[in-house]
N, C-alpha and C positions, 0 to 999 in steps of 0.2 A: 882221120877217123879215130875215135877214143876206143880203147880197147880195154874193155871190163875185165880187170885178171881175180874179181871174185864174184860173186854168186850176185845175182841182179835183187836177192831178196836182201844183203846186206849191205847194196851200194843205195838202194834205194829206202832202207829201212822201215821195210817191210816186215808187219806182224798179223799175226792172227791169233783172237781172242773172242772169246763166248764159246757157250755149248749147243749151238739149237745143229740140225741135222742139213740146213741149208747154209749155203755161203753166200753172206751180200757183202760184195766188195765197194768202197767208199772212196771217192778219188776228185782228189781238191783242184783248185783251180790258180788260174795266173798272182800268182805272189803268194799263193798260201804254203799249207802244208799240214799234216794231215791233222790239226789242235783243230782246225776249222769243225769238226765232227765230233769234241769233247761232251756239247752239252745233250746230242742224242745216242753215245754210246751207251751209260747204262740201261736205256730200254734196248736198243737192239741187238746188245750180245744177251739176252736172255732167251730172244729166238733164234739168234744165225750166228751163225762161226761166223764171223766177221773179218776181214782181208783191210789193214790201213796199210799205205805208206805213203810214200814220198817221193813226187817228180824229180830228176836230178836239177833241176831248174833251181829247184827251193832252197832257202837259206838253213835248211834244216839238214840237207845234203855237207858232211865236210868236205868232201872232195871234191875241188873247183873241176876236175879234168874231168870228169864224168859228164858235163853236157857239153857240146859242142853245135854253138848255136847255127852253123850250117846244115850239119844233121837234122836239127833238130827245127828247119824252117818250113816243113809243113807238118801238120796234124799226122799224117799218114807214119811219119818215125815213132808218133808217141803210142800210135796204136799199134804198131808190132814191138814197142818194146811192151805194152803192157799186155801182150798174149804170151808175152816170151815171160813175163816173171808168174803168171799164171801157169802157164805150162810147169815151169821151178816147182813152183806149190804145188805141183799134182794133185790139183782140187778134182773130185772126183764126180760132182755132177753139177749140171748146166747151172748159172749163179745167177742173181740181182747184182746189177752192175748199178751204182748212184755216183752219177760224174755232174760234179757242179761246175757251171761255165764253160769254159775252153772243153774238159771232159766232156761237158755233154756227148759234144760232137766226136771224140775220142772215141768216146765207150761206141758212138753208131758206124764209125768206121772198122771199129775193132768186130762188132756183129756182122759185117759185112763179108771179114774177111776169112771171120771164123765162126760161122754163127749158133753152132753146134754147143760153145762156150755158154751160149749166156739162155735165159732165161726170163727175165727181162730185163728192160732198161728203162732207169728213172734220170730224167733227164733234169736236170735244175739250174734254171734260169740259164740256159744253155742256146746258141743262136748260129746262126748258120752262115750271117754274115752279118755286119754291126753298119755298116754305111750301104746309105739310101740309092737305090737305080732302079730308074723306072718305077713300076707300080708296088716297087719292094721297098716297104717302110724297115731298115736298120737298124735307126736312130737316131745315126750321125749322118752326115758329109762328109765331105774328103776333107776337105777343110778343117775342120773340129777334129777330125782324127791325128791330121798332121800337126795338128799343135799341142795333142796329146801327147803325141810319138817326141816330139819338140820339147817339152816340159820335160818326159823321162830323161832324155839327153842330156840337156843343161841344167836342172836343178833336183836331182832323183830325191833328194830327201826330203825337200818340200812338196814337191809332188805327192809322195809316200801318206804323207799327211793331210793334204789337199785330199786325194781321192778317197782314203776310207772313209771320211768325213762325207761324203759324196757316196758312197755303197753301202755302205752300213745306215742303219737307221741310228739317227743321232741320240734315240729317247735308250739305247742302250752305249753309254757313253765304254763299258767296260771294252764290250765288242768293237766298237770303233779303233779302241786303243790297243787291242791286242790284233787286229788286221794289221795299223800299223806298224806292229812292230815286225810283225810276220815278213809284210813288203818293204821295210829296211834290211832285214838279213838276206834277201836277194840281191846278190851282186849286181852293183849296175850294170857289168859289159852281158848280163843272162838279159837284164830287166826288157833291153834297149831291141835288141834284136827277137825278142820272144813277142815281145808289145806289136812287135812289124805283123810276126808271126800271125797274131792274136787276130789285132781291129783290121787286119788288112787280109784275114780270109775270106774266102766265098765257097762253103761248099753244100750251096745249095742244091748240086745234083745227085749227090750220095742219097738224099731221103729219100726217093723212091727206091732205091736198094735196099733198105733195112727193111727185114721184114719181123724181125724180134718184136715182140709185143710192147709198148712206149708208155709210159706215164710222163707227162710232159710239167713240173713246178713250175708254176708262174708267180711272182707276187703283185699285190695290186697294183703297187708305184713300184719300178725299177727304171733307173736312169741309163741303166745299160744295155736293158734288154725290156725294148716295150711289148705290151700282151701283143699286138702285131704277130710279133712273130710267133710267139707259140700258136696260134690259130693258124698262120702258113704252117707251121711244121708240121702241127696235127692234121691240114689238107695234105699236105705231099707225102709224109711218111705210108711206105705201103704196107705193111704190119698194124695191126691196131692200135689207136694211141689214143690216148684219153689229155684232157688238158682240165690240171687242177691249181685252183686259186689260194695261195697261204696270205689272208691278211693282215700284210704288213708292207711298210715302207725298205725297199732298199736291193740290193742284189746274193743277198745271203740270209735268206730264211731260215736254215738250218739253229744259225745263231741268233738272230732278234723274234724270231718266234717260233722253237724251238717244239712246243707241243700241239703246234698244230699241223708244222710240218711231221711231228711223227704220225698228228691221227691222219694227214692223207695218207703217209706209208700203210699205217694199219688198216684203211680201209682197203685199199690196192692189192695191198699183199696178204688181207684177211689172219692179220695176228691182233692180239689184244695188249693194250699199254697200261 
């Protein structure tokens, strides 16, 4: 077990900036870190104190001892660490939580367990399980996943490069190439066993537990998370949840189409951009 001997807001490099009188917390996903949400910060710290940081996973993390990829092999660790660095913040009333991918599901376990925290949750391109069973379209196979998991193992650097090119939409070459650099500063012994983590959960029965209010991002083409699934999440989630379309190519709306992911925020969350 890793034993934090300081404060979870500076192991995880954690900040808060903007003046608006609500807090939306912003929380990246598998290989990122929190630059992933550069291009819609200037509008959204002009209405919300804003909460970024950083998974210890990430290559933005200096301190390799700080994850511990046994701890950290199901979702349910990531979600009591990120009520515990909330709690740190002694953020003072219920938040918008926006967790892209792997977070999605973070942010709805973390409502679950404390749901008094949040106020809503914006869920983006976020899935519940990535390989196909039964009448549950994932994606993948078993198959295509194990050769995923296979690829990170034996060659992470080209891999690194191989997949942004494959998530990112390619007509923004800048974003493609700053994804990859982001998923080369992740250590491969994090990459390898977080990746298990990742394409190898299933936690489709937490959705009827959430009952926090849900905005579900989709984007038109995503190779990792097809609209499938957000139409199952929005039937199961038992809280309201709406399911909205940002058109673009890729698994990171925030960055290849940046203003229309803010107009669904602003329409959702009723601020002006």
């Amino acid at each position: 077990m890793v034993a934090l001997e300081r404060s979870l807001k500076a192991a995880m490099n954690a900040r808060i900036i903007g003046s608006g009188s609500e807090t939306m917390v912003l929380a990246h996903g598998f290989g990122g870190d929190q630059s992933v949400w550069d291009k819609v910060l200037p509008c959204l710290t002009k209405h919300y104190q804003v909460v970024l940081f950083d998974w210890t996973f990430s290559g933005a993390v200096k301190d390799p001892n700080l994850f511990d990829p046994l701890k950290y092999s199901s979702y349910d660790a990531f979600a009591d660490e990120l009520i515990a660095l909330l709690d740190e913040l002694h953020l003072e009333s219920p938040l918008v939580f926006v967790g892209h991918s792997m977070s999605g599901m973070i942010g709805c376990i973390a409502s679950i367990k404390r749901p008094q925290l949040f106020n809503r949750l914006i869920l983006v391109a976020a899935s519940p399980r990535y390989i196909n069973i039964d009448d549950y379209e994932g994606g993948f196979d078993d198959a295509t996943i194990d050769g995923i998991i296979s690829s990170i193992e034996s060659d992470y650097e080209n891999w690194t490069s191989n997949f942004a090119l494959l998530v990112v939409d390619n007509s923004d070459p800048i974003s493609v190439n700053n994804l990859a650099k982001c998923l080369k500063r992740m250590r491969h012994e994090f990459a390898v066993p977080l990746a298990k983590t990742v394409f190898r959960s299933d936690k489709r029965d937490i959705l009827d537990k959430v009952t926090t209010p849900c905005t579900i991002i989709q984007t038109t083409n995503d190779i990792v998370v097809p609209g499938s699934v957000a139409d199952y999440m929005h039937k199961k989630i038992k809280g309201k949840s709406t399911v909205e379309i940002v058109n673009t190519n890729g698994h990171f709306p925030q960055l290849t189409a940046h203003p229309e992911f803010l107009a669904v925020l602003a329409g959702v969350l009723g601020f002006e951009i």
